[in-house]
Gaussian input, Z-matrix of N, CA and C with variables (Angstrom, degrees):
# hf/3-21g

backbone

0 1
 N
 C     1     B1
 C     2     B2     1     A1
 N     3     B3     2     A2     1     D1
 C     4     B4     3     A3     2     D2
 C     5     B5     4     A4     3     D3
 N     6     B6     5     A5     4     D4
 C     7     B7     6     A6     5     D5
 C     8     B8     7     A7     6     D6
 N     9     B9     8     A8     7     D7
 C    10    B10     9     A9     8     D8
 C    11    B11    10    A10     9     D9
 N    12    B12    11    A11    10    D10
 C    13    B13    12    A12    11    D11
 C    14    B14    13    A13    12    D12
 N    15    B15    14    A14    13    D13
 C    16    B16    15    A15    14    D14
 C    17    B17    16    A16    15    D15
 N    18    B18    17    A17    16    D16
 C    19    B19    18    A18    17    D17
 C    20    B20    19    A19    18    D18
 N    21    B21    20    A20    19    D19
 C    22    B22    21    A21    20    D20
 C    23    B23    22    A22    21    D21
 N    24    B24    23    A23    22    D22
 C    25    B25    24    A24    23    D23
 C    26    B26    25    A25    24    D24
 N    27    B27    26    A26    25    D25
 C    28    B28    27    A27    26    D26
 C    29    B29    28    A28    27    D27
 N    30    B30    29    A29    28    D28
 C    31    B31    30    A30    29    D29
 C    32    B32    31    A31    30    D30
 N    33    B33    32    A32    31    D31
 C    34    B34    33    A33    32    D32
 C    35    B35    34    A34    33    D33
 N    36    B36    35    A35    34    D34
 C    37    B37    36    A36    35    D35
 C    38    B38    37    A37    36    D36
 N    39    B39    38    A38    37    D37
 C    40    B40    39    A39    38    D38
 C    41    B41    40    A40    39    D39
 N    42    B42    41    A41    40    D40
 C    43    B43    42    A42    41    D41
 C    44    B44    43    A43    42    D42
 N    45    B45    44    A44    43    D43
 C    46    B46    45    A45    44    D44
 C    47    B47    46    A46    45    D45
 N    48    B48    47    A47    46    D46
 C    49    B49    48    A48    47    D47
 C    50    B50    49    A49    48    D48
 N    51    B51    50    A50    49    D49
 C    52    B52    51    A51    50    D50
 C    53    B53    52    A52    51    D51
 N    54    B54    53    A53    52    D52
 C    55    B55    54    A54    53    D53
 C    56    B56    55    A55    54    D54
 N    57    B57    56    A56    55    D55
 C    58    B58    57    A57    56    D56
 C    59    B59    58    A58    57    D57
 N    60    B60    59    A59    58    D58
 C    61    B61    60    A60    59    D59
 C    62    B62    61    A61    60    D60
 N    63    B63    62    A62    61    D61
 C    64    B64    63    A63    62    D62
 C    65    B65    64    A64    63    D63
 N    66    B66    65    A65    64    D64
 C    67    B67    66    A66    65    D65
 C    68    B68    67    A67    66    D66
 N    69    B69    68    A68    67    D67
 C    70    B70    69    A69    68    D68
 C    71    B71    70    A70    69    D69
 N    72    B72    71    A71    70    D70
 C    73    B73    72    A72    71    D71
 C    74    B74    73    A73    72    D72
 N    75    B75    74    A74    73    D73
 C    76    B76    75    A75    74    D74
 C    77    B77    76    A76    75    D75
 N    78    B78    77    A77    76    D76
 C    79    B79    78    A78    77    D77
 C    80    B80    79    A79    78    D78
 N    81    B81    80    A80    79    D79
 C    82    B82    81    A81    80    D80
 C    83    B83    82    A82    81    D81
 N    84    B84    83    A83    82    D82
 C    85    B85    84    A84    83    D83
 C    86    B86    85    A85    84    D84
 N    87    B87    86    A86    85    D85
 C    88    B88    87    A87    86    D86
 C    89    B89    88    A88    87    D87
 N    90    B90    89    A89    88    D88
 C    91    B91    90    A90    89    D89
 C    92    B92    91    A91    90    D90
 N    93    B93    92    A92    91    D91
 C    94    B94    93    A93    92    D92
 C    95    B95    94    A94    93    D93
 N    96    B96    95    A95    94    D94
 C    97    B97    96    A96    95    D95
 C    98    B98    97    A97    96    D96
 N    99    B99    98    A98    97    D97
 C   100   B100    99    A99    98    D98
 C   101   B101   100   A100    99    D99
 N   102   B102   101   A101   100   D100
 C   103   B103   102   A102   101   D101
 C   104   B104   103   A103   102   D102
 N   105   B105   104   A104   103   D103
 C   106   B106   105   A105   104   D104
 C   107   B107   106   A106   105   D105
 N   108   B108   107   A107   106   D106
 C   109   B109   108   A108   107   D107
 C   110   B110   109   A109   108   D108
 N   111   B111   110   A110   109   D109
 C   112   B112   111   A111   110   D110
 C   113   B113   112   A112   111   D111
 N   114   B114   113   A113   112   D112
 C   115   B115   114   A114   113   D113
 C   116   B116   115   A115   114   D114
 N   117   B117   116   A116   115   D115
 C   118   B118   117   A117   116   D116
 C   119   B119   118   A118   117   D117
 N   120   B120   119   A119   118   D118
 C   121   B121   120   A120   119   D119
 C   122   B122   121   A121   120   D120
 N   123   B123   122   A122   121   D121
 C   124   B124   123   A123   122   D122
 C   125   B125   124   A124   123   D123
 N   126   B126   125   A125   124   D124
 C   127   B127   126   A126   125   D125
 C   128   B128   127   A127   126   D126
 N   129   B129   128   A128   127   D127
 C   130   B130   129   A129   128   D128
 C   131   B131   130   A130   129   D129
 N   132   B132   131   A131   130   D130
 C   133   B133   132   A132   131   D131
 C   134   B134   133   A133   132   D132
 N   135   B135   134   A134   133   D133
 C   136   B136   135   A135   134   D134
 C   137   B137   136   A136   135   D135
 N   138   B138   137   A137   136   D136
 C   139   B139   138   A138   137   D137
 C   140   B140   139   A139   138   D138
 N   141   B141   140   A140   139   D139
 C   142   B142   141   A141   140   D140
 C   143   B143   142   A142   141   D141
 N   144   B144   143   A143   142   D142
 C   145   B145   144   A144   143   D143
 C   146   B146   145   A145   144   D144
 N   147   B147   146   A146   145   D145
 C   148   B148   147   A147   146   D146
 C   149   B149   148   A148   147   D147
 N   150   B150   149   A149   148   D148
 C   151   B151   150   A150   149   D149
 C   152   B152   151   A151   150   D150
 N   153   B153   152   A152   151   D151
 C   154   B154   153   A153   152   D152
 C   155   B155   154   A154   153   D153
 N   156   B156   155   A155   154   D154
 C   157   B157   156   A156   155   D155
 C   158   B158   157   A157   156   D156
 N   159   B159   158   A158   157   D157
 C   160   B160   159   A159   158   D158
 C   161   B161   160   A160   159   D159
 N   162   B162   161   A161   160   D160
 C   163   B163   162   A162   161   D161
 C   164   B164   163   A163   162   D162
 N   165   B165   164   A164   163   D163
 C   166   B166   165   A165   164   D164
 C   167   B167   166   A166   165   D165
 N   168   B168   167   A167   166   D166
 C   169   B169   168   A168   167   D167
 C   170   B170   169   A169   168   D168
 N   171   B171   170   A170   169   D169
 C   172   B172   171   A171   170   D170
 C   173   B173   172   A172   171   D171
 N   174   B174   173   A173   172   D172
 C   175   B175   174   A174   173   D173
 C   176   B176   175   A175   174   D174
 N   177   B177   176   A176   175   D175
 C   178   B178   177   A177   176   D176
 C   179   B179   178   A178   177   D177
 N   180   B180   179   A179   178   D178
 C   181   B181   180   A180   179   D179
 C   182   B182   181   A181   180   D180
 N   183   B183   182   A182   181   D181
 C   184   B184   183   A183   182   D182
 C   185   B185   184   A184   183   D183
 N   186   B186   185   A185   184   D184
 C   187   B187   186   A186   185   D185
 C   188   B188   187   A187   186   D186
 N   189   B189   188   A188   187   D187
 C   190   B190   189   A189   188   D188
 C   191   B191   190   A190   189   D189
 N   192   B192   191   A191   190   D190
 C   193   B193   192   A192   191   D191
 C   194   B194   193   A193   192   D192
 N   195   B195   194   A194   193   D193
 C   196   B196   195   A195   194   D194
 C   197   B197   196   A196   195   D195
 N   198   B198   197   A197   196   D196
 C   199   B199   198   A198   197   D197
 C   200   B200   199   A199   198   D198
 N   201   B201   200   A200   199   D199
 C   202   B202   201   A201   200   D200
 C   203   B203   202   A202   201   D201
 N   204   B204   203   A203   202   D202
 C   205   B205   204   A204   203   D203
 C   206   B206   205   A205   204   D204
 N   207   B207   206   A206   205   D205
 C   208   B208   207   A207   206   D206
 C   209   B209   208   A208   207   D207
 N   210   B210   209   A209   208   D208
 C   211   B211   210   A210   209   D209
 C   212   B212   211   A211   210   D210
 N   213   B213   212   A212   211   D211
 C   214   B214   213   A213   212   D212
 C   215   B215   214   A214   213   D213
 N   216   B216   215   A215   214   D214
 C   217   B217   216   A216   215   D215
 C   218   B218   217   A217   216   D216
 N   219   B219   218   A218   217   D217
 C   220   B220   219   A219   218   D218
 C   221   B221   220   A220   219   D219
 N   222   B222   221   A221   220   D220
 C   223   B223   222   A222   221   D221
 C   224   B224   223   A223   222   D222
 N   225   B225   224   A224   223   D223
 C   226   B226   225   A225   224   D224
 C   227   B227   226   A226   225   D225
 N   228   B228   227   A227   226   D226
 C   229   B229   228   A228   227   D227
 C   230   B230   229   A229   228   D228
 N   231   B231   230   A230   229   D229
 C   232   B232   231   A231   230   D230
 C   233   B233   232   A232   231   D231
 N   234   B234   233   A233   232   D232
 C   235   B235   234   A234   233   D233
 C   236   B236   235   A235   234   D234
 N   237   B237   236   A236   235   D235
 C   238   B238   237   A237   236   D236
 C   239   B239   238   A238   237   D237
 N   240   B240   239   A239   238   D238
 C   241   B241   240   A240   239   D239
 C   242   B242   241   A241   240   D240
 N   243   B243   242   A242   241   D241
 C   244   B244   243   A243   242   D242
 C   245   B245   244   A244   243   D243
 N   246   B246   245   A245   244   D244
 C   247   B247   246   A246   245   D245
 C   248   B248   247   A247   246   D246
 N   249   B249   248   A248   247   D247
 C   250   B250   249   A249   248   D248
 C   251   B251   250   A250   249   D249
 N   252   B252   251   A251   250   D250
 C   253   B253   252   A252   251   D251
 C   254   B254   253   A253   252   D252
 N   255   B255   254   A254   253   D253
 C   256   B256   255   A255   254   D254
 C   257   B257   256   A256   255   D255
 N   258   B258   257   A257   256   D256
 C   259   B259   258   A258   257   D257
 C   260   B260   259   A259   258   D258
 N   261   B261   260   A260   259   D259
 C   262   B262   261   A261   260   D260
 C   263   B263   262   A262   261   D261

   B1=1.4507
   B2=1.5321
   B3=1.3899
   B4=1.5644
   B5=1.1882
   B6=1.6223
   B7=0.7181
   B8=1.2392
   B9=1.7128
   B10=1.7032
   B11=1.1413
   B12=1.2403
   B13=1.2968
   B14=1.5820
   B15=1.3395
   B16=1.5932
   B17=1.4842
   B18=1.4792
   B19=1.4713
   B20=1.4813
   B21=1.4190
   B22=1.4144
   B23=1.6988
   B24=1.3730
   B25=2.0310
   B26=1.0764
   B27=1.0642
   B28=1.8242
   B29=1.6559
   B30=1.2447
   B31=1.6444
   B32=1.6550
   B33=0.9578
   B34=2.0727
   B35=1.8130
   B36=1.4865
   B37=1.2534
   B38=1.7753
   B39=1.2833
   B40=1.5986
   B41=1.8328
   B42=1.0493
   B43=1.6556
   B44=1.5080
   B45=1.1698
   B46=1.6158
   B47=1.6866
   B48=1.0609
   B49=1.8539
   B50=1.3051
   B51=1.3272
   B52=1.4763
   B53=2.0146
   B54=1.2514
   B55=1.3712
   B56=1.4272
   B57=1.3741
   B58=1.6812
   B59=1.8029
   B60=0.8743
   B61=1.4735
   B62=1.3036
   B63=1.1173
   B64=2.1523
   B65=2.0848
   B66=1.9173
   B67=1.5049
   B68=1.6409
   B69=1.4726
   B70=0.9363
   B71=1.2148
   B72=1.7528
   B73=1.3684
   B74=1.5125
   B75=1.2335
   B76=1.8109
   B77=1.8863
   B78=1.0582
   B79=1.6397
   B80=1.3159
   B81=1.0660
   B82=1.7441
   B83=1.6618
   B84=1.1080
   B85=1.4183
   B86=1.1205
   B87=1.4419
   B88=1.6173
   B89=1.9104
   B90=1.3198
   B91=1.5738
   B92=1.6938
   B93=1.3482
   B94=1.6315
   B95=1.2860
   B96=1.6206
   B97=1.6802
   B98=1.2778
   B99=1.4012
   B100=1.4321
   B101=1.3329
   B102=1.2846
   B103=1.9140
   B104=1.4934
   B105=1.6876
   B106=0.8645
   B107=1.3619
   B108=1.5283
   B109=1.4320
   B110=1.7547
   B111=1.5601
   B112=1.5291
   B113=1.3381
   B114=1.3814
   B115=0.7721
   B116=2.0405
   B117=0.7824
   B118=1.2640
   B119=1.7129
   B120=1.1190
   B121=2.0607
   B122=1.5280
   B123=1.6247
   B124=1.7981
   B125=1.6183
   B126=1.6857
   B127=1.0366
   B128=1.5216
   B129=1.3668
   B130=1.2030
   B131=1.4909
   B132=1.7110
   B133=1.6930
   B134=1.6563
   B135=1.1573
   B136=1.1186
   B137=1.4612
   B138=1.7014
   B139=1.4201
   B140=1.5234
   B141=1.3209
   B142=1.8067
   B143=1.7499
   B144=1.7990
   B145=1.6664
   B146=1.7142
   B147=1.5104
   B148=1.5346
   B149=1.5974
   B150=1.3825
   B151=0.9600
   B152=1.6193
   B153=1.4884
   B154=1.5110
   B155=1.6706
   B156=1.4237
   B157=1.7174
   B158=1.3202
   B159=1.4043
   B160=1.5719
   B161=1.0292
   B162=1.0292
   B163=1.4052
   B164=1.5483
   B165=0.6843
   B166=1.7229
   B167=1.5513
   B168=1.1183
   B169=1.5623
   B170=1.4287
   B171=1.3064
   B172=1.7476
   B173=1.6010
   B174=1.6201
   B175=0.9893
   B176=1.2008
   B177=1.3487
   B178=1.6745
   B179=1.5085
   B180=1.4886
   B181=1.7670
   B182=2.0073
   B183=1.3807
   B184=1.4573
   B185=1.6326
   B186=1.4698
   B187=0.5430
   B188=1.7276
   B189=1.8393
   B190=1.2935
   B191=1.6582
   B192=1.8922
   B193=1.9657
   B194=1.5772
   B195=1.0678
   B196=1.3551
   B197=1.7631
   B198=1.0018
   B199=1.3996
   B200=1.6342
   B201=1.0190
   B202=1.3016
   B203=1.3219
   B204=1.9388
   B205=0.8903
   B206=2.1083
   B207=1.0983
   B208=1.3692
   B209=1.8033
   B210=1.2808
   B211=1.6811
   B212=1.7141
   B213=0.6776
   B214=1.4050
   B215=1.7509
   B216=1.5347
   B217=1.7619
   B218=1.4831
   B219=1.5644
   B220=1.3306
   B221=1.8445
   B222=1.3284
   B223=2.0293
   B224=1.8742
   B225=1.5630
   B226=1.6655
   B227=1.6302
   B228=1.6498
   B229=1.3499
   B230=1.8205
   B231=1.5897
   B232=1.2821
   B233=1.9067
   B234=1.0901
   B235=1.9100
   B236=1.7977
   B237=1.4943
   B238=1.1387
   B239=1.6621
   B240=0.9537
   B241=1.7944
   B242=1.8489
   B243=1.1653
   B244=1.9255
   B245=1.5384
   B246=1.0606
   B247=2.2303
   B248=1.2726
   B249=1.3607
   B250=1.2998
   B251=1.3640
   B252=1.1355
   B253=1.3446
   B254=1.7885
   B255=0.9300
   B256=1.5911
   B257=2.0292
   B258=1.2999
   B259=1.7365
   B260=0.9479
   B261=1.6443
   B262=1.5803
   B263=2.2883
   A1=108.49
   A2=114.19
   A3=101.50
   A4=125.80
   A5=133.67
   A6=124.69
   A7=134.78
   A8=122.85
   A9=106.22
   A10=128.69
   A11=138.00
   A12=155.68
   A13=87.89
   A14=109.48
   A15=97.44
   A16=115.74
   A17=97.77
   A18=102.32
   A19=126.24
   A20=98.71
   A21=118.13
   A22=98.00
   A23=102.43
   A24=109.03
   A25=113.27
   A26=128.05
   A27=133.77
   A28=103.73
   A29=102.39
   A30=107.26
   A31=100.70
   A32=114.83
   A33=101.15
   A34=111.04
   A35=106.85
   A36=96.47
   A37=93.57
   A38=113.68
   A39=122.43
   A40=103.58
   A41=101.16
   A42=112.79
   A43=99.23
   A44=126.74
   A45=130.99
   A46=111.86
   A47=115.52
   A48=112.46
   A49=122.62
   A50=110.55
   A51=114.84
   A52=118.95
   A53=107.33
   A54=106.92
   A55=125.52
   A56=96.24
   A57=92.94
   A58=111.60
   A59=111.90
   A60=127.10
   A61=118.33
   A62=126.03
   A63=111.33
   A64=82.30
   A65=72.50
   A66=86.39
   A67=114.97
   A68=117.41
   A69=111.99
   A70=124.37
   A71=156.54
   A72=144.69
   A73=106.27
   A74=118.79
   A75=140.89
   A76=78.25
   A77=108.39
   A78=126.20
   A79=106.43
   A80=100.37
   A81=114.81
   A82=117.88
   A83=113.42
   A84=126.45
   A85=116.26
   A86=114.67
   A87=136.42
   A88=95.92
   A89=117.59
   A90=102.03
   A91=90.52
   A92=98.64
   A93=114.83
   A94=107.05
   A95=100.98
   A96=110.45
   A97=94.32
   A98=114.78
   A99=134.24
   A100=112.45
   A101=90.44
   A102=110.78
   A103=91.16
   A104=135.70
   A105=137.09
   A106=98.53
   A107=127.53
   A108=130.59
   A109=106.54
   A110=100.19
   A111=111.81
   A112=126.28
   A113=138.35
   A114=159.03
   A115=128.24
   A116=118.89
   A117=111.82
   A118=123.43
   A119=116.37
   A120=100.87
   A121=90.30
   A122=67.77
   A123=101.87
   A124=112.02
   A125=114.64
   A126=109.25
   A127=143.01
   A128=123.65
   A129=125.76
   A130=124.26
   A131=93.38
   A132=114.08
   A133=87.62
   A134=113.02
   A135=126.93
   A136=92.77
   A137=92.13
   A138=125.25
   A139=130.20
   A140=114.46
   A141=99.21
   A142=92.14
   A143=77.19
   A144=91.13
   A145=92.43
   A146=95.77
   A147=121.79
   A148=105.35
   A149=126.43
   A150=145.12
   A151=108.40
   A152=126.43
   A153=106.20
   A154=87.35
   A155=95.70
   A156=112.04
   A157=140.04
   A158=111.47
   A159=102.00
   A160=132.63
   A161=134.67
   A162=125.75
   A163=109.08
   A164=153.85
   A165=133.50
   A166=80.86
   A167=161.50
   A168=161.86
   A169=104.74
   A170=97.07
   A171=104.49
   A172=125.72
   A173=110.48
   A174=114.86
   A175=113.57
   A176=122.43
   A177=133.33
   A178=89.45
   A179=127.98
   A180=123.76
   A181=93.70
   A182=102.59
   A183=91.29
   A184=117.18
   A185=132.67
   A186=124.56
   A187=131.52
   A188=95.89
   A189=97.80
   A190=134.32
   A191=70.51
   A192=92.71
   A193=100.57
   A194=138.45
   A195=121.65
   A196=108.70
   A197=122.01
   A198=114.55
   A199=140.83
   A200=114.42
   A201=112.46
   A202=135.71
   A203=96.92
   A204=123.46
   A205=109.58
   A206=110.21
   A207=113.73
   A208=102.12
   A209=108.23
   A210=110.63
   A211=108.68
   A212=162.56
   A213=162.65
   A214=111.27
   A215=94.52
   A216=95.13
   A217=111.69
   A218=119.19
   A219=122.96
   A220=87.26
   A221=94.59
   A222=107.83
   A223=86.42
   A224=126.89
   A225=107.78
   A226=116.83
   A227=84.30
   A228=107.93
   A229=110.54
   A230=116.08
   A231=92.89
   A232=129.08
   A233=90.59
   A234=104.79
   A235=104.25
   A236=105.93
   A237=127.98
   A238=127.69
   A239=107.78
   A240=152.90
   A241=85.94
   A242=95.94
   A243=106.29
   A244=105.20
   A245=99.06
   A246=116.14
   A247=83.53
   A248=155.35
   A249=128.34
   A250=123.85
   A251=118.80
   A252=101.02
   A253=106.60
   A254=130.91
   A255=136.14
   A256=100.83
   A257=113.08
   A258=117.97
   A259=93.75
   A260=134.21
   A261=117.28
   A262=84.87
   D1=138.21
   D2=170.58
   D3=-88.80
   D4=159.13
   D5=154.43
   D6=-12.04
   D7=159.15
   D8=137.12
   D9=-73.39
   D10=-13.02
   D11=170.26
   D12=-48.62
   D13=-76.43
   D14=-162.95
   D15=-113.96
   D16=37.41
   D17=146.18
   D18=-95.26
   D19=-7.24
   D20=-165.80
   D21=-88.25
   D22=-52.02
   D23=163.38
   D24=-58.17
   D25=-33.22
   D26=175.20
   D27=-55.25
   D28=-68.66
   D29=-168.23
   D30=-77.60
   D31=-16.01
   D32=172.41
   D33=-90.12
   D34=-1.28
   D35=-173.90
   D36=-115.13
   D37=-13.82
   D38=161.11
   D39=-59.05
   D40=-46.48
   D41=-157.51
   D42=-83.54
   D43=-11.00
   D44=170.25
   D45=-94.68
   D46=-28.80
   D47=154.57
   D48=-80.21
   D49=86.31
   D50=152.83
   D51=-13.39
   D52=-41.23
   D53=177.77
   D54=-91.01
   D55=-12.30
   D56=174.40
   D57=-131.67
   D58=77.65
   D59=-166.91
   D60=-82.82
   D61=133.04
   D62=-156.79
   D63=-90.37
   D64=153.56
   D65=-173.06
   D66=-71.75
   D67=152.45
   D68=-175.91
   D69=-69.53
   D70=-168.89
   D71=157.40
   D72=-58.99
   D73=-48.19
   D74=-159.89
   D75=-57.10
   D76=-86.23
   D77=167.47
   D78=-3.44
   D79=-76.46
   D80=-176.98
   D81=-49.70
   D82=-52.20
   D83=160.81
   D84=-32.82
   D85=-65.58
   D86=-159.57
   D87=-61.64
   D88=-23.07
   D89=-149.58
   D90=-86.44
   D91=154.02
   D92=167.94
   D93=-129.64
   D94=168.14
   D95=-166.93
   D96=-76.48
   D97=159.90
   D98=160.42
   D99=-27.99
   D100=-60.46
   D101=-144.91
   D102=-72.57
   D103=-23.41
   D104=-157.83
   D105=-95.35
   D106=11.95
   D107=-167.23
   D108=-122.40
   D109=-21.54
   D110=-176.63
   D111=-78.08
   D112=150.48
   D113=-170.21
   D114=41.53
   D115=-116.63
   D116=-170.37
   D117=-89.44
   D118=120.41
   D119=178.75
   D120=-48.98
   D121=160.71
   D122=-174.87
   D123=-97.39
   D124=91.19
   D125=176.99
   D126=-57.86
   D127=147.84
   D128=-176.83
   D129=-50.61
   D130=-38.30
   D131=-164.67
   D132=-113.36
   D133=125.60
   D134=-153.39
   D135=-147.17
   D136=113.22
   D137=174.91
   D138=-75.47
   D139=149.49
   D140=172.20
   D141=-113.47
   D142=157.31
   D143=-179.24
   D144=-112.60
   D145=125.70
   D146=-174.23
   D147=-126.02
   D148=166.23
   D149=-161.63
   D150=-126.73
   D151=93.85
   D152=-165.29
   D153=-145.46
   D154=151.50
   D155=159.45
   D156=-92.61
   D157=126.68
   D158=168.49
   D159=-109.94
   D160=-142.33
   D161=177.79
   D162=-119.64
   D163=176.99
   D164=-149.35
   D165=-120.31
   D166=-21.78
   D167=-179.66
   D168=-53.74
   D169=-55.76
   D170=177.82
   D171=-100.45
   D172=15.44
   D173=161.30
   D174=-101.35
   D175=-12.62
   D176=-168.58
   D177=-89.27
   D178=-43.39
   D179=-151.31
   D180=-82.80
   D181=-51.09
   D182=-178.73
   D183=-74.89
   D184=6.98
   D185=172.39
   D186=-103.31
   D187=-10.45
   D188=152.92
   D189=-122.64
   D190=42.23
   D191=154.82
   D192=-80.14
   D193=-6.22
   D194=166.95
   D195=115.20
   D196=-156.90
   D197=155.11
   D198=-65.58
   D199=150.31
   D200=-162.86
   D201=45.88
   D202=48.22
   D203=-173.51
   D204=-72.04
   D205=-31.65
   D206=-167.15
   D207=-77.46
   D208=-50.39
   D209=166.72
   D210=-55.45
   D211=5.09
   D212=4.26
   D213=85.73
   D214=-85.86
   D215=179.34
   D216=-70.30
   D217=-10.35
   D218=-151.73
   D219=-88.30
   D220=-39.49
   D221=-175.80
   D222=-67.18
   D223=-75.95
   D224=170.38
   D225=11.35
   D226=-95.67
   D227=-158.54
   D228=-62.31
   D229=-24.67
   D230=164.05
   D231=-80.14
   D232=-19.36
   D233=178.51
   D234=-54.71
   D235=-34.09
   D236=163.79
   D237=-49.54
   D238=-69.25
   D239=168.25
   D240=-40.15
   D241=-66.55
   D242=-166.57
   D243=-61.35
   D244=-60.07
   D245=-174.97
   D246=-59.73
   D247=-82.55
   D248=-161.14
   D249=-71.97
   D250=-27.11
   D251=-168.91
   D252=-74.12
   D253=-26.51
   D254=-175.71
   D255=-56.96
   D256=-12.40
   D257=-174.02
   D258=-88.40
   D259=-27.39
   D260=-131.69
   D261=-101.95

């Protein structure tokens, strides 16, 4: 770590390049981690990952519905889920 001595030369010789200008606090605030930028938003409806079998008939038909074929059976099986449960 440096000094204050030459943190104080650090940031006056930062503050004399127009191109490299120390970040502001506002700046500083604003930044987030990487990792907190990667991969997928964090959905609301929040799925479980299960392990299940089908029968290859109905894995072949929803699957050449094209893409997003599984969000697809997942809408199926809840239309399902809904129509019965309202009997019970």
């Amino acid at each position: 770590m440096p000094s204050v001595a030459e943190d104080k030369a650090i940031t006056a010789a930062a503050r004399a390049d127009k191109d490299a200008q120390p970040l502001t606090p506002a700046q500083l605030k604003a930044m987030v981690p990487m990792k907190a930028l990667r991969g997928r938003p964090k959905s609301d409806n929040k799925k479980l990952l299960v392990s299940v079998r089908y029968s290859p008939e109905v894995v072949a038909y929803f699957k050449s519905t094209g893409d997003g074929w599984q969000s697809r059976m997942d809408g199926v099986l809840q239309r399902y889920v809904h129509r019965h449960s309202k009997q019970a």
